[in-house]
N, C-alpha and C positions, 0 to 999 in steps of 0.2 A: 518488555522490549524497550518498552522508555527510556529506562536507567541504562541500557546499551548504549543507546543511540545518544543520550546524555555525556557517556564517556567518550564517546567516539567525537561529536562536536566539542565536546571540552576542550581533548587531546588535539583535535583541527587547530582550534583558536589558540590554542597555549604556546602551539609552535613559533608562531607570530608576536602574539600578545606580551609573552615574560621576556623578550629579548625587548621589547618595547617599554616595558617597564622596568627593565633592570638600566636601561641609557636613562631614562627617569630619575631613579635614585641617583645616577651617576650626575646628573647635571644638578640633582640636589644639593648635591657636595660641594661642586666646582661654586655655583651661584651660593650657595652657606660662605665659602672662601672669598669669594670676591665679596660679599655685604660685609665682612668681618675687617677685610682689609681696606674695605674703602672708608669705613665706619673708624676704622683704629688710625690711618693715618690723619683722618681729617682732627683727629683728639691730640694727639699725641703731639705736643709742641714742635720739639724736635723733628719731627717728620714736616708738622704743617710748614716750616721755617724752610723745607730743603726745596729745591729745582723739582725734585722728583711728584712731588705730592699731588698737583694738580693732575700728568699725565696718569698716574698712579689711580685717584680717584676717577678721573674717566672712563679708564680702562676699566674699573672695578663696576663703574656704573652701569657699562656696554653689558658686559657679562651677565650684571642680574638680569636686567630688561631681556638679554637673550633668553637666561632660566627659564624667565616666567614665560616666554609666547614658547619656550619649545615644552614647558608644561603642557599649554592650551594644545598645542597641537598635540600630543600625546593621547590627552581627551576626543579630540577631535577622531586620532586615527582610529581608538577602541573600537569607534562608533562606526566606523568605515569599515573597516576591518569586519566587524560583526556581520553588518549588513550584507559586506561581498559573499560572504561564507553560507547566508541563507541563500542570496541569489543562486552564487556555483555551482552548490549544494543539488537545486531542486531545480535550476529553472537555465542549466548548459546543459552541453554535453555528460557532465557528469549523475545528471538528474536521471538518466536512464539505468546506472546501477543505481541510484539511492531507491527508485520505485519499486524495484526487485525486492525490496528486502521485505519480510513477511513485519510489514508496519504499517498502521492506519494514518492517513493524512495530520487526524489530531497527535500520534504522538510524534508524528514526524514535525508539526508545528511546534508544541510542546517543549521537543527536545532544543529547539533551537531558542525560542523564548527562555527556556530556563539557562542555556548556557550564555545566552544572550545577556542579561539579568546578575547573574555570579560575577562576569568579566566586567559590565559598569558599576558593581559594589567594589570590584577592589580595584578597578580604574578611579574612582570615588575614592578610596579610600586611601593609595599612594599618592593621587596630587593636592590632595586636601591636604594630605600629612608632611608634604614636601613643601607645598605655599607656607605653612603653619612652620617649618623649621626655616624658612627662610627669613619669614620675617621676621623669627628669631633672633636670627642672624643680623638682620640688618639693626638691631636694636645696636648690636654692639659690645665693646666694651667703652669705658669709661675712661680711661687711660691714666688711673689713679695708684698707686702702690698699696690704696687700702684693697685689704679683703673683698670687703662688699662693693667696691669698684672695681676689681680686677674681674671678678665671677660674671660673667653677660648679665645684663639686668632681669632679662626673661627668667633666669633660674633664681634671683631674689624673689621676683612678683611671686612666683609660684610658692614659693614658702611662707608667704604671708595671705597666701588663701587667694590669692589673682593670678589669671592666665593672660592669655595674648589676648584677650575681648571680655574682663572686666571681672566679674566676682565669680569665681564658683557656685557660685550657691543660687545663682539666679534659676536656672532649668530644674524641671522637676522629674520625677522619671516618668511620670506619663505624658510630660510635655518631650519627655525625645523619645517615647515610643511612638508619638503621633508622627512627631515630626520624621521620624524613619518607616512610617509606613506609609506618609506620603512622599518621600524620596523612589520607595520603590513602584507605586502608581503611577508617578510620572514618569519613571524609568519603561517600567512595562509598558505606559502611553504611549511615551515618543518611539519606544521600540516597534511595538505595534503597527501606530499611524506607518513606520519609515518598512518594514516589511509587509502592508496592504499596499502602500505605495508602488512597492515595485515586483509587485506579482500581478496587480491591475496590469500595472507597464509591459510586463512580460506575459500576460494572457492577452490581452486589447492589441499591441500593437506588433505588427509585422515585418518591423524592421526597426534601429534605434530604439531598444527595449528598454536599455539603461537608461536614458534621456527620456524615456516616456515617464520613470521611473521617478526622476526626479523633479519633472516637471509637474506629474501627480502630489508629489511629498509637498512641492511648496503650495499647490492649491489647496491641499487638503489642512496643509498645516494655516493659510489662513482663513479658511473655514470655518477650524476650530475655532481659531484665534476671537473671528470675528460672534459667532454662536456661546462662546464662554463670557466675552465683554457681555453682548445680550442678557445672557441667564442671570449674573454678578449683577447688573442692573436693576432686571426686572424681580430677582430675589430681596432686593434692598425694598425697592414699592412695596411687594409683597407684605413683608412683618412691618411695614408703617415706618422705616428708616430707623436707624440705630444711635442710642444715646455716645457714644464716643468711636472715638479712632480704634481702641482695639477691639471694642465689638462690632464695628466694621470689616478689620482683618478678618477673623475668628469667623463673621459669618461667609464673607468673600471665598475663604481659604475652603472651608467646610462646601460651597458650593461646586467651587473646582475640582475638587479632591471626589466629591459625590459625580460630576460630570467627567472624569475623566476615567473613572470606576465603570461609567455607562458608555462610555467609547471606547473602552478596551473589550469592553463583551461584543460592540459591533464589530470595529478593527477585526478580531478574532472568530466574527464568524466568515467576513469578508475573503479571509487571508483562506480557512476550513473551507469556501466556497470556491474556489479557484485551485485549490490542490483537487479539491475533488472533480473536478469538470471542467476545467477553462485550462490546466496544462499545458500550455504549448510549445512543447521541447525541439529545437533547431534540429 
């Protein structure tokens, strides 16, 4: 039944979701175009010398800076987006056929975390890929008749063993599989925290459920906030303080990563503890 209910919130979100990411790639474009052009006239003598240039480069500047916040919002909406679809989901009017369906509260949780999860990997993964082509773009051309100056300088680096953030060779493969299974701990966390949040909202209170909702999310978030500073603390006293900065991070990183592992098991029984007996459908 999972995997039902897994397609059936997939296919909810997607409806939404891929027209939101396909304006995405679309502003990818537009803001690649304006870095290109505002990068290529400010080179290009002949351009820099004309009346046009300055309005030219402003305009190109307005553009990127749009890009990137209507990036940010895109991220923003996944998250939004997600979170409405559990609310709708389980805790409106529509909660009353989702209970019907022969499914236990865990996969009915389950199912929305995991589709929850999927849609901020490849949210993750189109604006990461769009910032990283932008600032490609904005690198430029060179405005040289040589080869190696006409080609954007990004697709040189790259052939000489450098990317847009310095050597290839630096990350190792078990340092980005750590580093991607703490992406998704934090993903499942903030997920988590932001659906106990507003199922407390909509069990506890009897009226403004959504606003209980959010009012919940930001205590709890600095809760957290403030019990993670503590532990990161009091774990450094603990092993007697650490001989450098990156065995600092590494132990830091390691504590948070182990504490937000143990707030996702509470979040999740929190969330299992209110589908099953605190419901309370309009």
């Amino acid at each position: 039944m999972l995997g039902k209910l897994l397609k059936y919130d997939l296919k909810a979100l997607s409806r939404v979701l891929i027209p939101v990411h396909l304006a995405a790639v679309a502003v990818t474009f537009v803001a690649c175009g304006a870095a290109l052009t505002g990068y290529a006239v400010n080179e290009l003598p002949s351009l820099v010398a004309s009346d046009y240039a300055n309005p030219i480069m402003a305009l190109a500047a307005l553009v990127l800076v749009m890009g990137v916040l209507a990036l940010a919002c895109v991220a923003a909406a996944t998250f939004v987006v997600i979170l409405w679809r559990f609310y709708k989901n389980l805790f409106t009017d529509e909660g009353y056929l989702t209970f019907t369906l022969p499914a236990s509260p865990a996969a009915q949780l389950g199912s929305k975390v995991l589709a929850g999860l999927i849609w901020m990997l490849i949210d993750l993964v189109v604006v990461f890929t769009a910032i990283a082509l932008i600032i490609a773009a904005a690198e430029g051309f060179a405005g040289s008749t040589d080869i190696e100056d006409v080609i954007p300088y990004w697709i040189m680096r790259a052939s000489t063993g450098y990317g847009l953030f310095g050597s290839y060779a630096g990350p190792t493969v078990l340092e980005v599989a750590l580093t991607f299974v703490q992406t998704v701990v934090q993903m499942a966390f903030g997920l988590l925290m932001a659906y106990a949040a507003f199922a407390l909202g909509a069990a506890l209170a009897q009226r403004h459920k959504v606003a209980a909702g959010i009012g919940l999310y930001v205590a709890l978030s600095w809760g957290y906030g403030f019990l993670a500073g503590a532990v990161s603390v009091l774990g450094v006293f603990a092993t007697g303080g650490v001989g450098s900065v990156t065995a600092y991070y590494a132990l830091t990183s390691a504590l948070g990563t182990l504490l937000q592992v143990v707030a996702c098991g509470a979040l999740w029984l929190i969330c299992l503890w209110v589908l099953k007996r605190k419901v309370n459908l309009p």
